[in-house]
C-alpha positions in Angstrom: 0.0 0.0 0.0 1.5 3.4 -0.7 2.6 6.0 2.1 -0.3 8.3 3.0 1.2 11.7 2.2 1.4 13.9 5.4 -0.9 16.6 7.1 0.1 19.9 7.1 1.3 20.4 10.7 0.3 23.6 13.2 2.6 26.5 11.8 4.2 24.8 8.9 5.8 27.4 5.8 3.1 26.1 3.2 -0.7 26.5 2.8 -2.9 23.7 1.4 -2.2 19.8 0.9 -4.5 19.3 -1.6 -6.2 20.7 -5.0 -8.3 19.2 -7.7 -8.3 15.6 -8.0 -5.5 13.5 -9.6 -5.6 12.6 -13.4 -5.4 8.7 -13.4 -1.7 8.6 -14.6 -0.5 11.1 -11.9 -2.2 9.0 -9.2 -0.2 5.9 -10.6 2.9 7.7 -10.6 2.9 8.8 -7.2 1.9 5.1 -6.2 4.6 3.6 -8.1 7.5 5.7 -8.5 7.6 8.0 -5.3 8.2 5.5 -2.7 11.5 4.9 -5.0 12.3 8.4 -5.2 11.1 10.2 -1.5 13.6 11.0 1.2 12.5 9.2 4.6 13.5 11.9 7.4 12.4 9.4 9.8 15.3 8.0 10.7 18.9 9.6 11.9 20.3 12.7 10.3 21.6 11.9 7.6 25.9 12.4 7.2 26.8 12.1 3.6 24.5 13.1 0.3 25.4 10.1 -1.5 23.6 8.0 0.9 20.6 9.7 -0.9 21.2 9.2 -4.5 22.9 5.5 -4.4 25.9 7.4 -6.2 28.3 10.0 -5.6 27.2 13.4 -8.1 30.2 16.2 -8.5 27.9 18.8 -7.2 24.4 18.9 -5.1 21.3 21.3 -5.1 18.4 21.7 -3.7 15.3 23.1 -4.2 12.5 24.1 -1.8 9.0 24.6 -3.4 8.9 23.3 -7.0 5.5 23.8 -7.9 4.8 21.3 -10.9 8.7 21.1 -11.2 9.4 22.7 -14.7 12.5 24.3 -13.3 13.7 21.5 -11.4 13.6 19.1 -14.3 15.1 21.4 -16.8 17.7 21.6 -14.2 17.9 18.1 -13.8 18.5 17.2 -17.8 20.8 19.7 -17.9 23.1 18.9 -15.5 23.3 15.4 -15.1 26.7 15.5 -12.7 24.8 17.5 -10.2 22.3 15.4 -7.6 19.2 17.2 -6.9 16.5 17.1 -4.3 13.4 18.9 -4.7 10.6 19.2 -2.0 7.0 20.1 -2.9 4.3 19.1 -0.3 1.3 20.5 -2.5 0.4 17.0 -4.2 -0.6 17.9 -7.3 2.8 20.1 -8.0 4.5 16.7 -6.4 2.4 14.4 -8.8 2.9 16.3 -12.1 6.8 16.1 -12.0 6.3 12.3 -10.6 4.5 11.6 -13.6 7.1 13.4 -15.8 9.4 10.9 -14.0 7.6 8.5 -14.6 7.5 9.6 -18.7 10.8 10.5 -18.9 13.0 9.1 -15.8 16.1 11.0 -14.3 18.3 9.1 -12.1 19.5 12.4 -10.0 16.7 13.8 -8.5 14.8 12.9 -5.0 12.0 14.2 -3.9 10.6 15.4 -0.4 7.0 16.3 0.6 6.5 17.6 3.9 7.6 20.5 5.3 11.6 21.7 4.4 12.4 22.3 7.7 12.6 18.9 8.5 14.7 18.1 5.7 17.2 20.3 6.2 17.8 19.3 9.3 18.5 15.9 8.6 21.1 17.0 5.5 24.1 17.1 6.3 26.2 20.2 7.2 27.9 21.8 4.3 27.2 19.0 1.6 25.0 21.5 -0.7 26.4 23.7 -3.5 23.0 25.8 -3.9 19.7 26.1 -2.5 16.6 27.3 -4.7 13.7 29.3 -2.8 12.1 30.6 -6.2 8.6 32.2 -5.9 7.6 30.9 -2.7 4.1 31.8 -1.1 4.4 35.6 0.0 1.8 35.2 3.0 1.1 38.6 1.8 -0.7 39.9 4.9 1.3 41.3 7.7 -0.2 39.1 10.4 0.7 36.0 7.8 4.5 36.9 7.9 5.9 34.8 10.4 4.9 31.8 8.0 7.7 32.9 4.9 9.9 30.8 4.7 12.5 33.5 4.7 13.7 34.0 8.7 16.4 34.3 10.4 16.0 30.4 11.7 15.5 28.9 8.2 18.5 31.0 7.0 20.3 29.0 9.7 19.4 26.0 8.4 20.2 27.0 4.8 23.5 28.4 5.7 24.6 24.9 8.0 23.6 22.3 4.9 25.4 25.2 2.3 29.0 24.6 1.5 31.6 27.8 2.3 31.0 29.4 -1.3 27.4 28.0 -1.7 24.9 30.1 -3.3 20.9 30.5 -1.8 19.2 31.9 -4.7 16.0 33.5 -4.3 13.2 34.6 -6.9 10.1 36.8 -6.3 7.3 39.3 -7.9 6.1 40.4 -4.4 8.2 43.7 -3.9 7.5 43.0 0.1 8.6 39.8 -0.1 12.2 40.5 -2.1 13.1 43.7 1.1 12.1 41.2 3.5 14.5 38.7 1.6 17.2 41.2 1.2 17.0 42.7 4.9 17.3 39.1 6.3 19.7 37.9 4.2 22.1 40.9 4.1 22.2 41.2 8.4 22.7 37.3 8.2 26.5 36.8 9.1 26.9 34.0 6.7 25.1 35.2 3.8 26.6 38.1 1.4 24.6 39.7 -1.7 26.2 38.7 -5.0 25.0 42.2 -6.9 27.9 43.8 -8.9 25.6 46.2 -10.6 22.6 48.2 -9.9 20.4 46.0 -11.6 21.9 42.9 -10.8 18.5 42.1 -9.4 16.5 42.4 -12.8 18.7 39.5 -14.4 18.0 36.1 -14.5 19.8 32.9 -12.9 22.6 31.5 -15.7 20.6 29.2 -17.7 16.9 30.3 -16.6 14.2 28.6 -17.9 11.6 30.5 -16.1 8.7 28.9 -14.7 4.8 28.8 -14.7 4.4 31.8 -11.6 7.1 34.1 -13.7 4.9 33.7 -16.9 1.7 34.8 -15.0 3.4 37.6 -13.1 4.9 38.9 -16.0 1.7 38.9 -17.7 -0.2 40.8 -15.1 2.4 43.1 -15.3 4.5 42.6 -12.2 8.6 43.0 -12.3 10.3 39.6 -11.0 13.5 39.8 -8.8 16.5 37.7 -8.8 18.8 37.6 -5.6 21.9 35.4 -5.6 23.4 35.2 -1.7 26.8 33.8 -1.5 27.7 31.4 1.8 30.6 32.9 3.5 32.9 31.8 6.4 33.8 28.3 6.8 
């Protein structure tokens, strides 16, 4: 029988489990594939990445909130030495890339759906070259804000999983949400903003595919942001 995905715990970073119902070959996927691919944080912390992938990859990245995983699979194809892990707990984001899987498999990439939190801390310290934290939920009202994911504990966790060097890339439409981002992240003694230039911010990560929130922002009009933190110290 397959694993029963998890409730959304009391204070968790995300919103809603659940949307429309599955299509029949997305509901098969997640029955037959995920159990191979999902992360188990049930168990002890764990000490070294390739425990995770059954293989050793040159570099590792991961990346928190993929939606229906466009960007995550691009990335995935296109870097083939790099090991990634993606967590989506929104089941029908998780069951659309599944099912791509499942069309179209990639041998480096894992999966994770519950809350990050919990996965980060059971990676290990500094075996991570980036993190992704691309157009996350905004919780757009001020009494909503201790639930973005951007805070001074989760940049803790981000910076202790990140190797010295690693990057934490963040992407956004929500003006709020991108001060609140750059305010954290530039106090945070392990974090330091990669901009060179002025508009360093309007310019797309190397290689940027975009993805399915980008398209509708830019359509309504709305300016997206792109803020590349280094991981300093040792």
């Amino acid at each position: 029988m397959a694993r029963e995905h998890p409730k959304r715990a009391a204070g968790a970073f995300f919103g809603r489990r659940r949307g429309k119902a599955l299509r029949p070959v997305q509901a098969r996927a997640l029955e037959t594939l995920l159990p191979a691919l999902r992360l188990d944080t049930d168990g002890p912390p764990l000490r070294d990445l390739a425990q995770a992938f059954g293989t050793r990859y040159e570099t590792h990245r991961l990346e928190i909130g993929f939606g229906g995983g466009e960007h995550l699979l691009h990335r995935a194809r296109t870097n083939p030495q790099t090991g990634f892990i993606g967590v989506e707990p929104f089941v029908n984001g998780l069951a659309k890339c599944v099912a791509a899987l499942k069309a179209n498999p990639l041998p480096n990439i894992r999966l994770y759906d519950d809350d990050a939190t919990r996965l980060l801390d059971w990676l290990p310290a500094g075996g991570l070259d980036q993190v992704d934290l691309l157009y996350p939920d905004p919780w757009p009202k001020k009494r909503h804000w201790k639930r973005r994911f951007v805070s001074d504990a989760n940049l803790d966790r981000i910076a202790r999983v990140l190797k010295p060097g690693g990057r934490f890339c963040f992407a956004s439409d929500i003006d709020s949400y991108v001060n609140w981002t750059l305010l954290h992240c530039r106090r945070h003694p392990a974090f330091s903003w990669e901009a060179a230039r002025a508009d360093d911010w309007q310019n797309p990560f190397p290689d940027w595919p975009g993805t399915r929130y980008e398209a509708k922002a830019l359509r309504e009009g709305r300016v997206a942001a792109y803020l590349t933190f280094r991981r300093t110290g040792g």
